[in-house]
N, C-alpha and C positions, 0 to 999 in steps of 0.2 A: 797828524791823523785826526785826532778831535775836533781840528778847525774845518775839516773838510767833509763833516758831518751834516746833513741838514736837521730838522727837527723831526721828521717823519723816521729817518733813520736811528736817531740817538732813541723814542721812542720803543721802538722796535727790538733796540738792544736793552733796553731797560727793562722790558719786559720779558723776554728769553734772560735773563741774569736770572729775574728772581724766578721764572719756569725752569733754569738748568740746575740752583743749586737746589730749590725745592724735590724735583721730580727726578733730579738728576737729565746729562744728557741725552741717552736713551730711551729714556721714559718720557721727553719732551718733542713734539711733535712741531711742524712750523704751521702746521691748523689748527694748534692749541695757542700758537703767539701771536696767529691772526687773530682770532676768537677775542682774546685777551687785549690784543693792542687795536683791535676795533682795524684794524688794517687789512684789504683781501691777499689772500695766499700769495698773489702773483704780483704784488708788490712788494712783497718780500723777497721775492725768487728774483724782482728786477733790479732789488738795492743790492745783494748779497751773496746771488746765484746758487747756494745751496745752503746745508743747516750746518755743516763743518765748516764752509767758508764766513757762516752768520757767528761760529764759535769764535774764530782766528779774529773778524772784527771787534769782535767785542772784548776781547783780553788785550788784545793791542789799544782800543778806545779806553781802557780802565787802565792800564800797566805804564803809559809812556811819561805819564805825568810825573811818575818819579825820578826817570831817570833824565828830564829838564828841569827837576826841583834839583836833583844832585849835580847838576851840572853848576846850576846858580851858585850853587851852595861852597861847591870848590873855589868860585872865582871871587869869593866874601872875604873883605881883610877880617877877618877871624884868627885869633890862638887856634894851635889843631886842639886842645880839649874842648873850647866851646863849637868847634867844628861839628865831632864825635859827639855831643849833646842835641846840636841840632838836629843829625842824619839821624838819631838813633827818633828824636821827636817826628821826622818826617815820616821814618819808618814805619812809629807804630801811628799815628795818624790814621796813613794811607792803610793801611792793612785792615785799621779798626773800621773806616769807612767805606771799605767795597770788602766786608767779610764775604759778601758772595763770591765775588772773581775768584778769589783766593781757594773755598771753598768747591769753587768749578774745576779751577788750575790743579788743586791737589787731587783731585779726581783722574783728570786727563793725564795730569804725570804719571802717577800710579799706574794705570791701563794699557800707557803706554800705543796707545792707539792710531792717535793721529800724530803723524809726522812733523808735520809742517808745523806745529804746534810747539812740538817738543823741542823742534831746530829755532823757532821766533823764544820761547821763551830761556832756554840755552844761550841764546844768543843777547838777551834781556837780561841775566844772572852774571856774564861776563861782563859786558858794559857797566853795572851797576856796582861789581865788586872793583871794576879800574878808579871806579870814583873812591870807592872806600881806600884802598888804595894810595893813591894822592895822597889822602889825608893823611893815613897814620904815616905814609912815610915822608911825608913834610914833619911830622911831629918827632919821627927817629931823627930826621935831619938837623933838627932842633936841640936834640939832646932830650926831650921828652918824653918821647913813648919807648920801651922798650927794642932791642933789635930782633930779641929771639920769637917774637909772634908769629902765630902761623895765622897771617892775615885771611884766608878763604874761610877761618870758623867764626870771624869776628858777625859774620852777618846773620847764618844758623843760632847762633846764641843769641842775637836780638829777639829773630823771629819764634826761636824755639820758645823763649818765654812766654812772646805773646800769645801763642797758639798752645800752649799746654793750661795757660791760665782760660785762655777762652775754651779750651776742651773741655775743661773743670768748672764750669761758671755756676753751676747748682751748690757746690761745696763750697767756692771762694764766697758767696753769695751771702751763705749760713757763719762762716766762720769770722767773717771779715765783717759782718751784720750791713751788708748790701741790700735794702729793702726795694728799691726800685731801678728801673732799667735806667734812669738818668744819675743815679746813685754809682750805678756799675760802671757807666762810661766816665763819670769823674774819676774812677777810683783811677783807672788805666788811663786817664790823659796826664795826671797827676801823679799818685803815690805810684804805679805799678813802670810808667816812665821814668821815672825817678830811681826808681829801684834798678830798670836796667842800665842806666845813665851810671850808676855807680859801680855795678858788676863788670860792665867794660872797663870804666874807668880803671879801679881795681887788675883788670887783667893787663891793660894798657902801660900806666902812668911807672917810673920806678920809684919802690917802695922807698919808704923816708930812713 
């Protein structure tokens, strides 16, 4: 999908990104991502063909790369705990660096709106949990990760961290003495990765 973007395009969704989670989708117009992306209306309408089909390209241009990072990832001679380290590093990565999409996506879920949406990214939460998948049950197979897991919450729990700590970022900011936004993103590539790296691990590994 992203290889098959040109630069007028990838433009166009960069900028409806940061107009959908700003404005939200509603409140976001394709005369306002002209306006914005210096592009006429009808060059838009001829990449795209409408503003729900401009939504579908651009959560699929944001979304696919993980689930060719988890593919790599599965076919890595890795242990499965340094496996579970790196997915969980990929994860919050990705999430940290297109907070918009994500930001759009929980919108569009909620709403419940568009369809076609809800069926690609469904269809994107499956694939992405068969990876997860693999993994831990390479590591039961091993004798190292538990049998009794209920592998579909293994990925809510990554994300729910990351997204409760970014819901809260005014309070982790003060408490944690975060004084700058390059302060904040160390903290989550490092100590808050870290932190989930272990909580898995923890739910995972059996106890000694």
């Amino acid at each position: 999908m992203e290889n098959n973007l040109n630069d007028k395009q990838i433009q166009i969704l960069e900028v409806a990104e940061k107009l959908f989670a700003e404005k939200g989708f509603d409140g976001t117009s394709i005369r306002d991502i002209s306006k914005i992306a210096n592009i006429n209306v009808a060059m838009i309408s001829y990449y795209f063909g409408s503003k729900d089909l401009l939504l579908e390209s651009l959560i699929k241009h944001k979304t696919i790369g993980l689930k060719e990072q988890l593919l790599v990832l599965i076919a890595e001679n890795l242990e499965p705990v340094a496996k579970i380290n790196k997915l969980i590093e990929l994860y919050i990565n990705r999430i940290n660096c297109n907070r918009g999409i994500y930001r759009i996506m929980h919108f569009e879920l909620t709403s419940k709106k568009n369809e076609s949406i809800l069926k690609y990214f469904t269809e994107l939460k499956k694939a992405n949990l068969k990876s997860v998948e693999l993994i831990i049950k390479e590591g039961q197979a091993k004798g190292i990760f538990r049998k009794d897991i209920i592998i579909p919450l293994i990925t809510p729990t990554i994300i729910g961290t990351f997204f409760h700590f970014q819901m809260n970022k005014d309070f982790y900011e003060e408490i944690l003495d975060l004084k700058t936004d390059t302060q904040y993103d160390n903290f989550i590539k490092t100590d808050l990765t870290k932190h989930i790296q272990q909580t898995i691990k923890a739910l995972l590994v059996y106890e000694n």
